[in-house]
C-alpha positions in Angstrom: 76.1 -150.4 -118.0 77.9 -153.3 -116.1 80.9 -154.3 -118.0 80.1 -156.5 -120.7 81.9 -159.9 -120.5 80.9 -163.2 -122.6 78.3 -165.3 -121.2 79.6 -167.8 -118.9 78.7 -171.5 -119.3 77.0 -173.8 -116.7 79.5 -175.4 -114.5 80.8 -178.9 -114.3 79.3 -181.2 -111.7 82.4 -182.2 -111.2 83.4 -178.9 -110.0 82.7 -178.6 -106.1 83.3 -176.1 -104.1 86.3 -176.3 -101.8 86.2 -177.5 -98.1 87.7 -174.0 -96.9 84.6 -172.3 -97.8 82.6 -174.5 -95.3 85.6 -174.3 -92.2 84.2 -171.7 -89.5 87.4 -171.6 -88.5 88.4 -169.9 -91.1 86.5 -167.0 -90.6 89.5 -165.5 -88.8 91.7 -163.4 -90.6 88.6 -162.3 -92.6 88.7 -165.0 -95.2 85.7 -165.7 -95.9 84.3 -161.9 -93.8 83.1 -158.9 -95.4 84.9 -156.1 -94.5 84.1 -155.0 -91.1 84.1 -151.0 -89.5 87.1 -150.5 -87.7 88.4 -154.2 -88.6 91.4 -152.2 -90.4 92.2 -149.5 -87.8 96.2 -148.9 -88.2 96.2 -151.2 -90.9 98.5 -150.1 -93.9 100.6 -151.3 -96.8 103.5 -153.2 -95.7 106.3 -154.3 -98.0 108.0 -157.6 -97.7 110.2 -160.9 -98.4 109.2 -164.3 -97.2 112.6 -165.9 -99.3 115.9 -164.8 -98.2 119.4 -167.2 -97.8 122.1 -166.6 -95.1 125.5 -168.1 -93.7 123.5 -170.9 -92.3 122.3 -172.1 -95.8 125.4 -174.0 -95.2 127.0 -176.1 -97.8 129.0 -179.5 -96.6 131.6 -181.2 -96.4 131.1 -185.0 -97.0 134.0 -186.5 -96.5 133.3 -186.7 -92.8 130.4 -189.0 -91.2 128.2 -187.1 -91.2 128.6 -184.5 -93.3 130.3 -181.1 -91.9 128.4 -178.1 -92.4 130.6 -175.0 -94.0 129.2 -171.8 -92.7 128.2 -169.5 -95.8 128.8 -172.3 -98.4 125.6 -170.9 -100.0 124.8 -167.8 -99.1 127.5 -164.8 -97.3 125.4 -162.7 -95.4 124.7 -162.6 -91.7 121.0 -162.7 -90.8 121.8 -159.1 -89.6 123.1 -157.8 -92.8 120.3 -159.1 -94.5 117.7 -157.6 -92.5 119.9 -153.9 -92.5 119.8 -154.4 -96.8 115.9 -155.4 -96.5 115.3 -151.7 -94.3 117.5 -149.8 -97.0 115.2 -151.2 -99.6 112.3 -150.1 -97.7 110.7 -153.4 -96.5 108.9 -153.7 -93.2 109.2 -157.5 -92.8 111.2 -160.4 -93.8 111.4 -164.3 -93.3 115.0 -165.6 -93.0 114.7 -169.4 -94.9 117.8 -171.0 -94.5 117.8 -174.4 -96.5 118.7 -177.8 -94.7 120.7 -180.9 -95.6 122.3 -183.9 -93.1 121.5 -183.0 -89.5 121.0 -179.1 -90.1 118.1 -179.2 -88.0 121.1 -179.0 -85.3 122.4 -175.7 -87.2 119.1 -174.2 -87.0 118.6 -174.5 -83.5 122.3 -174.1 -82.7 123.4 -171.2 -85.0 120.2 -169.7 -87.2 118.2 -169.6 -83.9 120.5 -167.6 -82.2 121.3 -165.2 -85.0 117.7 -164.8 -86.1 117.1 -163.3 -82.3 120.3 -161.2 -82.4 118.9 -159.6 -86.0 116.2 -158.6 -84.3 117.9 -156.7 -81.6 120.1 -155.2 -84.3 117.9 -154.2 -86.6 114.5 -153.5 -84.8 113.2 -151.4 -87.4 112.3 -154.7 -89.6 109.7 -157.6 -88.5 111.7 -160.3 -88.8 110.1 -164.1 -89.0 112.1 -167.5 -88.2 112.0 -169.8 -90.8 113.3 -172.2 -93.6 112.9 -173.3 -97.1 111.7 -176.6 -96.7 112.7 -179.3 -98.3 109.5 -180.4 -99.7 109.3 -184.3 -99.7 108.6 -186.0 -103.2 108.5 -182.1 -105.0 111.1 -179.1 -104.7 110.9 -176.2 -101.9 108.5 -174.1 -99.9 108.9 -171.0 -98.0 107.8 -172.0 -94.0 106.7 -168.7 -91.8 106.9 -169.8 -88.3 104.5 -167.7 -86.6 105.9 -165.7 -83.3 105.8 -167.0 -79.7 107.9 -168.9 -77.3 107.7 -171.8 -79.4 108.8 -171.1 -82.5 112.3 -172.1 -82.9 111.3 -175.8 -80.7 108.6 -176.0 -83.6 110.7 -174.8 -86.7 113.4 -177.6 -85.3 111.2 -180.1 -84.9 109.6 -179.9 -88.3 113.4 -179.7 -89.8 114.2 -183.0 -87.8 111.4 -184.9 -88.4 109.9 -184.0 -92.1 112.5 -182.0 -94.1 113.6 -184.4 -97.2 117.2 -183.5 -97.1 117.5 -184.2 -93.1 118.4 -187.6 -93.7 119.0 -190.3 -96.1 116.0 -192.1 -96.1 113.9 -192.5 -99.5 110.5 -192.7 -97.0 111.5 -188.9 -96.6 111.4 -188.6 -100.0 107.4 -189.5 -100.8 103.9 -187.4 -101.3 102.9 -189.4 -98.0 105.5 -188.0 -96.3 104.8 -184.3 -97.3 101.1 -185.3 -95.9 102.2 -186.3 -92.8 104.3 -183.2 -92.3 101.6 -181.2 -92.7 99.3 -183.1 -90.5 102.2 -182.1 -87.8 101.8 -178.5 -89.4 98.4 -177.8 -88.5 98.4 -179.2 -85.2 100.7 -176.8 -83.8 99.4 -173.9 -82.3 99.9 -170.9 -83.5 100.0 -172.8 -87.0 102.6 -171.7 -89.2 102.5 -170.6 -92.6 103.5 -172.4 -96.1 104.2 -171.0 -99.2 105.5 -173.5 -102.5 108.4 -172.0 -103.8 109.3 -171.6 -107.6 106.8 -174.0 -108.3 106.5 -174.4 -112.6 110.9 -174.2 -112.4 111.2 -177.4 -112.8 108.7 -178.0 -116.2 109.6 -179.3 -119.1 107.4 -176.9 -121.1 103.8 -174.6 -120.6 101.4 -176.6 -119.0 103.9 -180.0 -118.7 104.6 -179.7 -115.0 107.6 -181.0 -113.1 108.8 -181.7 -109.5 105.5 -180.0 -107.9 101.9 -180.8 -110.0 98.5 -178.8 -109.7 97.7 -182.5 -108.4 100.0 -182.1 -105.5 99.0 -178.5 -104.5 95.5 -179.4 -103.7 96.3 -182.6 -101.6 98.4 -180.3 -99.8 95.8 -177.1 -99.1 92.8 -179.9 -98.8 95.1 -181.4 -95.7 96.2 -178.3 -94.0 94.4 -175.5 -95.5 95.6 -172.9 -92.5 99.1 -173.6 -93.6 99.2 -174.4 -97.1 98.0 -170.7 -98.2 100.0 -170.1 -101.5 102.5 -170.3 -103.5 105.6 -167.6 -105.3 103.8 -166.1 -108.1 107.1 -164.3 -109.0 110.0 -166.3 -108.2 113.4 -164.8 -106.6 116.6 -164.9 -108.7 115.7 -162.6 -110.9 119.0 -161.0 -111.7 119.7 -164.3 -113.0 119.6 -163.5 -116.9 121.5 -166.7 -117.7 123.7 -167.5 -121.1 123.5 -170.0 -123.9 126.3 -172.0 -121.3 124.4 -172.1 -118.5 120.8 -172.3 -119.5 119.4 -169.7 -116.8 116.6 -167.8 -117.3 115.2 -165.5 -114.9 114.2 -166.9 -111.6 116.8 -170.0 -112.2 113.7 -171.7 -114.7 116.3 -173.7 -116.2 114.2 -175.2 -119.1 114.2 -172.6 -122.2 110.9 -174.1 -123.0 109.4 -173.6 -119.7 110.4 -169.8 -118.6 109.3 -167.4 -116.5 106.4 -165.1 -118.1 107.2 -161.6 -116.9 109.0 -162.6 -114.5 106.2 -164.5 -112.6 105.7 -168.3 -113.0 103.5 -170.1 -115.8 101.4 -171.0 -112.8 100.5 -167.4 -112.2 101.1 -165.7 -115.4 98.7 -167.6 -117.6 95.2 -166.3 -117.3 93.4 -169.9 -117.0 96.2 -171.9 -115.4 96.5 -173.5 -112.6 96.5 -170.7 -110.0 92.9 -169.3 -111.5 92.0 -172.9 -111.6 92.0 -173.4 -107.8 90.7 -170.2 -108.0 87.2 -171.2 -109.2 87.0 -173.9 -107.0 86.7 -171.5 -104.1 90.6 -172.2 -102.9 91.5 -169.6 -101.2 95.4 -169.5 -102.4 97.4 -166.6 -102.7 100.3 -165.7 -104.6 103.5 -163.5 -103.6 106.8 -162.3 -105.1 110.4 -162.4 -102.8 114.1 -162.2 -103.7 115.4 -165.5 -102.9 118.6 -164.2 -102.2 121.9 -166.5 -101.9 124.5 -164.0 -103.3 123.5 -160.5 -105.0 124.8 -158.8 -107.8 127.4 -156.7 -106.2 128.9 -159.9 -105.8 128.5 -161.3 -109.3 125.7 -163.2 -107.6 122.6 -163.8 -109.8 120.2 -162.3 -106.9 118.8 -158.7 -105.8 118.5 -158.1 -102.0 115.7 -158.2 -100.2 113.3 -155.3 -101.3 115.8 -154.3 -104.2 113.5 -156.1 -107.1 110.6 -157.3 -105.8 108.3 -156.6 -103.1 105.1 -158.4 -101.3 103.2 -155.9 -99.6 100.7 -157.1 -96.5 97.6 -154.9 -95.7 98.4 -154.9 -92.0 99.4 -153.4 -88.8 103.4 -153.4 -87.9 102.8 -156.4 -86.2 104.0 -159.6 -86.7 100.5 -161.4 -85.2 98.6 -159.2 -87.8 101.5 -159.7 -90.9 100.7 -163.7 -90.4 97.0 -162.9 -90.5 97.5 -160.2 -93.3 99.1 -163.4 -95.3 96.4 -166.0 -94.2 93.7 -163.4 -95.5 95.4 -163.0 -98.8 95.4 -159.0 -98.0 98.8 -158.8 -100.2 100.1 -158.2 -103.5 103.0 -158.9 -105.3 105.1 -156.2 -107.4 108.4 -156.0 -109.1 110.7 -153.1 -110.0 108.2 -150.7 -107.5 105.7 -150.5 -110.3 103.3 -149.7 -107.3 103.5 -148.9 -103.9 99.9 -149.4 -102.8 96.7 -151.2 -104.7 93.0 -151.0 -102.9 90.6 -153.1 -105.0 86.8 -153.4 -104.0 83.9 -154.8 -105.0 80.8 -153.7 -103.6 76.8 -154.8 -103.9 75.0 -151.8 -106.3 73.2 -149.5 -103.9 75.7 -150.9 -100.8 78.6 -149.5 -100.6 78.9 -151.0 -97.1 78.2 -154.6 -98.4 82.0 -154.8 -99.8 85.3 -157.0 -100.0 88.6 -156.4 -100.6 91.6 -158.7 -101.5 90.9 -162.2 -99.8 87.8 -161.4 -98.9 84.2 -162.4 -100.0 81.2 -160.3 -100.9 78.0 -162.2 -100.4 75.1 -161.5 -102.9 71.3 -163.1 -102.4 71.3 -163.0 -106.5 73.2 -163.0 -109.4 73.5 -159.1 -110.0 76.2 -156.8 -111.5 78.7 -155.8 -108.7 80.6 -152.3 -108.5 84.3 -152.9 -108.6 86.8 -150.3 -107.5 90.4 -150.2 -108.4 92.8 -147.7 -107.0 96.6 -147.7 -107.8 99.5 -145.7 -106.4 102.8 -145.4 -107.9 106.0 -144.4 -106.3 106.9 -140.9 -105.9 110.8 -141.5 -106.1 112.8 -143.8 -108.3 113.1 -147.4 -108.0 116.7 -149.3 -106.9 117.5 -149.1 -111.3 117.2 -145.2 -110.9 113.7 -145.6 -113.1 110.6 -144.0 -112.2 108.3 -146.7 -114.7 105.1 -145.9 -115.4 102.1 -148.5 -115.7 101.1 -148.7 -119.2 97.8 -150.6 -118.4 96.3 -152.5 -116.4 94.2 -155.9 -117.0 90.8 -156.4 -115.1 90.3 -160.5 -115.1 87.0 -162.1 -113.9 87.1 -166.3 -113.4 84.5 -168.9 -112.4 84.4 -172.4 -113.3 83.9 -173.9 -116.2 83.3 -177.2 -117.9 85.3 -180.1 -117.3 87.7 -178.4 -114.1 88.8 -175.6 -116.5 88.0 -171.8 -115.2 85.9 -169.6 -117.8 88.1 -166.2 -117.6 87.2 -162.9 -119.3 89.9 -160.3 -119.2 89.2 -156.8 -120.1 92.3 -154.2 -120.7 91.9 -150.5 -119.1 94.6 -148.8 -121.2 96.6 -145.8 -118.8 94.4 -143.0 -120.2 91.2 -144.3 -119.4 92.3 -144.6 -115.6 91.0 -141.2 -113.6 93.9 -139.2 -111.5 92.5 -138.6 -107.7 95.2 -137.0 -106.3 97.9 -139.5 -106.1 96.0 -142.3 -106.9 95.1 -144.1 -110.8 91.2 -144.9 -110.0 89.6 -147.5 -112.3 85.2 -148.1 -111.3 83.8 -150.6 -113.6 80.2 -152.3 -112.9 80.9 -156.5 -113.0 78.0 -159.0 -114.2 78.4 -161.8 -111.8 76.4 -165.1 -112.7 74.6 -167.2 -110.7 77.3 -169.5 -110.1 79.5 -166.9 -108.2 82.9 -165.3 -109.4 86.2 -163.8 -108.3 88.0 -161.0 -109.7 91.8 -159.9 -109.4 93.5 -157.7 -111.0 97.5 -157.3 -112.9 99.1 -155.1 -114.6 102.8 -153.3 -116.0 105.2 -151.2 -117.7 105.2 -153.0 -121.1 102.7 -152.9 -123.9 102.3 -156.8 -123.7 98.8 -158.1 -123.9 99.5 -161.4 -122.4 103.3 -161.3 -120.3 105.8 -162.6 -122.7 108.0 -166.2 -122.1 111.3 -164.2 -121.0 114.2 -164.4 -122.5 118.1 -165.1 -121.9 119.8 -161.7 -121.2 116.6 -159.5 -121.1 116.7 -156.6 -118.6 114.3 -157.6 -115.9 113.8 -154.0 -114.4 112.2 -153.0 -118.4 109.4 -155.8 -117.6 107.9 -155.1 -114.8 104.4 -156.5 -113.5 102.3 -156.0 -110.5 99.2 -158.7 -109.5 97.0 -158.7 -106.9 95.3 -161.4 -105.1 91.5 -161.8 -105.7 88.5 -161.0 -104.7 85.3 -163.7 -104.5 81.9 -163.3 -105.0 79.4 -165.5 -104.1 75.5 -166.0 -104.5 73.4 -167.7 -102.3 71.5 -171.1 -103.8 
């Protein structure tokens, strides 16, 4: 019997689909493909960090015109000795995302550049991206993936220059129209890079009372460069950061005790219905990821892990860095902390077709409205994480979505406790038949170490490596009209 959910009520009309589902173009990266023989040949599970700080996250001296930039004001590390900690902690790939200010474009290109290319020849064993954490005009900051070639550092500099809201002091910098334009540049470059909104719920005031960056202001952004606008940090970096009374840190630097981290993952992601499954049932496809954001770790009295140490996203895709950026444009990832997992396969198949099937950011298409066969496989670490724990998932949460009435997404989330997933070898194995209406539906997956039905609002002082969460990113299934 397909798994029984509540019915689901007729959409709003003034729910529409999303453009993306209509872009050919998009059919790269197999957005919007089923999943094709031989498409996946050498493809595996690679982990990764798209957040980390260096020496060139300069701070500055302003009692010069212009301002001076102090090398390591921020952050201590060399690019190098970031990307040796990344391969201790077992990552594959990394992004180094310096931060700008006054004229840094000119450190970039000048001093980033250059040690971004000697990392590389240092430390070959890790996939190492050029980037930034972009000052994002009128909201807060986003992860920017520059995506290999010959270009990328004339690209990254020019962006920095041109758009970045802390280049200069200039309040046009500093509006949504300027954001737009930046990303009109964005998506005219070719290859295009990649955007991901950083930390975005840190700045709330409370659940649901949004800050710096608004739902509002993630769809103008995806709805104007949709190849580069592709997601967003579901769990934040900084999470060693477990704050005082004094200081008012939470986890992940959420500096608002009525508008915490849940889990350790933003409000965003972490509230079954929010924003992220809301953009969800309007066909965006927008993915989320988890990363370090590392300034100055722990064994520095720093509030942050290393890259790898804490959390991980992991890319189905070839040790390549062509095939990582398509991996992230796809949405074949999921995000994990504490190495609750180390690999997660979910599939959803047509009954009777095995070979009609998606997996993470892909789409199945159905002629009807039928139950679909959903697959789940989950592997957990063999060896302890960086605590010295070996957790254990206690269960795991299987969440359907579609939309609903007015612009909210009907959800139905059923809980698979740990015993009633099968062991197959070294894999947890959950098969559950879906009912899918006739208005289409996507389906994702999450879950941890804890008992928690719903991720808690975390606390001040909590351990974060005793809460630990893994979520993947979704599948969609549509119907034909």
């Amino acid at each position: 019997m397909p798994m029984s959910f509540a019915p689901f009520r007729s959409a709003s009309p003034s729910v529409r689909p999303h453009p993306l589902r209509c872009l050919p173009g998009l059919l790269l990266a197999g957005v919007l493909a089923p999943v094709i023989a031989g498409a996946d040949d050498g493809r595996r599970w690679l982990p990764g960090d798209h957040h980390v700080h260096s020496e060139w996250s300069v701070d500055w001296d302003r009692s010069t015109t212009p301002p001076t930039p102090i090398r390591g004001g921020d952050s201590p590390y060399s690019r190098s000795q970031n990307a040796q900690r990344a391969q201790a902690n077992g990552l594959v790939w990394m992004v180094h995302t310096d931060h700008g200010g006054p004229g840094h474009s000119r450190v970039t290109d000048e001093h980033a550049w250059p040690a971004v290319q000697l990392a590389r020849r240092e430390v070959p064993g890790v996939i190492q991206f050029h980037g930034m954490e972009f000052d994002v005009p009128a909201a807060e900051h986003a992860s920017l993936v520059m995506a290999p070639g010959p270009d990328e550092n004339a690209q990254l500099v020019a962006i920095e220059r041109d758009y970045n809201r802390r280049e200069v002091e200039d309040a046009t910098r500093d509006s949504e129209q300027a954001m737009l334009e930046a990303l009109k540049y964005m998506r005219g470059l070719r290859p295009a890079p990649v955007l991901f909104v950083n930390h975005p719920a840190r700045t709330a005031t409370g659940i649901g009372r949004w800050g710096a960056v608004t739902p509002a202001e993630l769809r103008a952004w995806q709805d104007t460069a949709p190849e580069v606008v592709i997601g967003m940090e579901g769990a934040p970096g900084h999470q060693a950061a477990p704050g005082t009374e004094a200081d008012h840190r939470h986890r992940g630097f959420y500096r608002n005790p009525e508008a915490p981290t849940l889990g350790g993952f933003d409000q965003m992601t972490a509230r079954v219905g929010s924003v992220w499954d809301g953009m969800l049932a309007e066909g965006r496809r927008f993915w989320i990821t988890a990363n370090s954001d590392s300034h100055r770790n722990t064994e520095l009295g720093g509030a942050d892990f290393q890259p790898g140490e804490y959390s991980k996203t992991y890319v189905w895709a070839r040790p390549d860095a062509d095939d990582i950026i398509a991996g992230m444009r796809g949405g074949r990832m999921f995000a994990v902390t504490g190495d609750l997992i180390d690999a997660l396969e979910l599939r959803v198949s047509a009954p009777g077709n095995p070979a009609a099937a998606a997996t993470s950011g892909g789409t199945l298409q159905l002629k009807q409205a039928q139950a679909v066969h959903v697959e789940l496989r989950l592997r957990e670490p063999k060896g302890p994480n960086r605590n010295g724990d070996t957790p254990r998932i206690d269960h795991v949460d299987l969440i359907v979505g579609r939309a609903g009435q007015g612009g909210t997404p009907d959800m139905q989330v059923r809980r698979i406790e740990r015993a009633a997933l099968r062991r197959e070898g070294d894999w947890l194995v959950l098969r559950e038949d879906v009912a899918v209406p006739a208005q289409g539906a996507f389906v994702r997956v999450r879950g941890s170490n804890t008992d928690q039905a719903e991720p808690a609002l975390d606390a001040q002082g909590e351990d974060p490596w005793q809460d630990l969460w893994f979520y993947s990113n979704p599948v969609f299934v549509e119907v034909a009209r």
